[in-house]
Kinemage of the C-alpha trace (Angstrom):
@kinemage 1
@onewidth
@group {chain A} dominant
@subgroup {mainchain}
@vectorlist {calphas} color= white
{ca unk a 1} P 0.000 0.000 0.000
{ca unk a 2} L 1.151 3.637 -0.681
{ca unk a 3} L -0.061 7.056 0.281
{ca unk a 4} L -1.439 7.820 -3.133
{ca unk a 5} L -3.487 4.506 -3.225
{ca unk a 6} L -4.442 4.580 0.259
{ca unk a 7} L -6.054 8.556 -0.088
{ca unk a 8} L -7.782 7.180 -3.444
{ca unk a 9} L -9.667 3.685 -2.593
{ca unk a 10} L -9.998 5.043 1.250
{ca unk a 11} L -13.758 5.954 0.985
{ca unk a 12} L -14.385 3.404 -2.013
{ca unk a 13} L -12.490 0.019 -2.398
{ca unk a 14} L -11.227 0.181 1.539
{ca unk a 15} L -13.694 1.135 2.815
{ca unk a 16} L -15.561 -1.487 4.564
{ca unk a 17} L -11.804 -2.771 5.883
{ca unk a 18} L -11.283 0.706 6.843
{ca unk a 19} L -14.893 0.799 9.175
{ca unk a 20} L -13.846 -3.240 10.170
{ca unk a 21} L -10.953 -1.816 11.560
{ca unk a 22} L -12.480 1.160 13.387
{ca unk a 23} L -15.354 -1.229 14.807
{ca unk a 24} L -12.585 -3.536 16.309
{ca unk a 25} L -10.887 -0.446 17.560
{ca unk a 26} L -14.058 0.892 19.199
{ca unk a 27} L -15.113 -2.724 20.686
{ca unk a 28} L -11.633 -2.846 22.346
{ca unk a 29} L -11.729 0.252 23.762
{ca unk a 30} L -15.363 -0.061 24.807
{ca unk a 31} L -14.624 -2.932 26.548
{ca unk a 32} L -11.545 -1.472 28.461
{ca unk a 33} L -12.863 1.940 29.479
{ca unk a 34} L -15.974 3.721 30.147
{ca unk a 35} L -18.645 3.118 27.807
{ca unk a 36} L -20.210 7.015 28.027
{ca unk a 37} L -16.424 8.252 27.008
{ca unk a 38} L -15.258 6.105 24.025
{ca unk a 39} L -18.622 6.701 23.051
{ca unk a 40} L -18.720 10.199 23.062
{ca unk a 41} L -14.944 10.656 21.753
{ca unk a 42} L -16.299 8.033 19.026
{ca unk a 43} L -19.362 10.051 17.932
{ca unk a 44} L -17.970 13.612 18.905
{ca unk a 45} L -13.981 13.470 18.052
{ca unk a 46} L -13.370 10.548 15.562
{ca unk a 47} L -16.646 10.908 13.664
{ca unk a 48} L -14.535 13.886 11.981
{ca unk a 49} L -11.183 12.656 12.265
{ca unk a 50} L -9.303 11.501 8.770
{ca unk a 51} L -7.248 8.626 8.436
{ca unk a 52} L -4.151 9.209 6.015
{ca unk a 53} L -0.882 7.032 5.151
{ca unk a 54} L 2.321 8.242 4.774
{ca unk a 55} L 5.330 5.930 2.752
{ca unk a 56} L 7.366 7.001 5.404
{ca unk a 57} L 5.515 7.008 8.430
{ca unk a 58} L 2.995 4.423 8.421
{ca unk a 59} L -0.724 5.587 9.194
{ca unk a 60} L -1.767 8.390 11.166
{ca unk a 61} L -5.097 10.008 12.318
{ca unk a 62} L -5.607 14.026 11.909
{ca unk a 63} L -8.539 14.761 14.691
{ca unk a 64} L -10.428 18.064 14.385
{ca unk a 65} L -8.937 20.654 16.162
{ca unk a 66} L -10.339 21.129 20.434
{ca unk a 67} L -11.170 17.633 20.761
{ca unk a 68} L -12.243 18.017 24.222
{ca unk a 69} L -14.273 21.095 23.456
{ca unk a 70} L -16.631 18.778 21.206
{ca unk a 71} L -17.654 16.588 24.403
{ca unk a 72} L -19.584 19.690 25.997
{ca unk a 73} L -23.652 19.353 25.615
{ca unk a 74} L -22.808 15.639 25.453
{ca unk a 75} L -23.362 14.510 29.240
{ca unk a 76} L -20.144 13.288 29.266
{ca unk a 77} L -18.207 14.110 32.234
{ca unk a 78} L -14.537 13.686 32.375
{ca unk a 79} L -11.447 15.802 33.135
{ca unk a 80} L -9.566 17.410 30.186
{ca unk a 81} L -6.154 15.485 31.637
{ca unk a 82} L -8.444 11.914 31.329
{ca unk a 83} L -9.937 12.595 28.018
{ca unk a 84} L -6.750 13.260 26.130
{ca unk a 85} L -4.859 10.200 27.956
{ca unk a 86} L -8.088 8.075 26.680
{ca unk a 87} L -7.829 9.767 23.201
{ca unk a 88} L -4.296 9.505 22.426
{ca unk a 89} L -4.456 5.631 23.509
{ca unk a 90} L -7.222 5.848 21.228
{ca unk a 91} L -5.816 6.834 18.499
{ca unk a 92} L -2.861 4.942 18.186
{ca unk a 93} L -4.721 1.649 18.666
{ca unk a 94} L -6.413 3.198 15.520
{ca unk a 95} L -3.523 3.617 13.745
{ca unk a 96} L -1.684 0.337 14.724
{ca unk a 97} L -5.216 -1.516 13.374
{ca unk a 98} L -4.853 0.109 10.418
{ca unk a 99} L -1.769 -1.283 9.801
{ca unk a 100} L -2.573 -4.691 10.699
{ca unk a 101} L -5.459 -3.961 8.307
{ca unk a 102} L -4.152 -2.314 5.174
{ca unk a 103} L -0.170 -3.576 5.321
């Protein structure tokens, strides 16, 4: 797989792999923390988030910019410390199923 392929067949030929992978991701994490939070980061952080690949650097997830920010109105209730240790362990399980996935 390279970057160029990747960014082209992401949202058509990948892309039931590509939601396998974040499913698996989300079941893990779902499983190992609370419910309410990976919930909320899923539907409030990731649902805008953009998987890329780089030849380089393997994949990578850009999330929207104040992650955090997005969970307020949501009922969640966490500490801004909590949420971005649960997020960034988030994310790179992400990535590293991607890899699994797609190398």
């Amino acid at each position: 797989m390279d970057a160029e392929t990747f960014d082209e067949e992401k949202y058509v030929d990948l892309f039931p792999q590509l939601q396998q992978a974040y499913k698996n991701v989300f079941n893990r994490m779902n499983d190992e923390y609370d419910s309410t939070l990976i919930h909320g980061i899923d539907q409030n952080v990731l649902n805008e988030s953009e998987p890329f690949y780089d030849d380089a650097e393997g994949f990578y997830l850009e999330v929207p910019e104040e992650p955090y920010e997005r969970l307020s109105g949501t009922g969640v209730v966490v500490s801004e410390d909590r949420f971005e240790t649960v997020l960034a362990e988030y994310i790179a399980e992400i990535e590293a199923e991607l890899e699994r996935t797609f190398a």
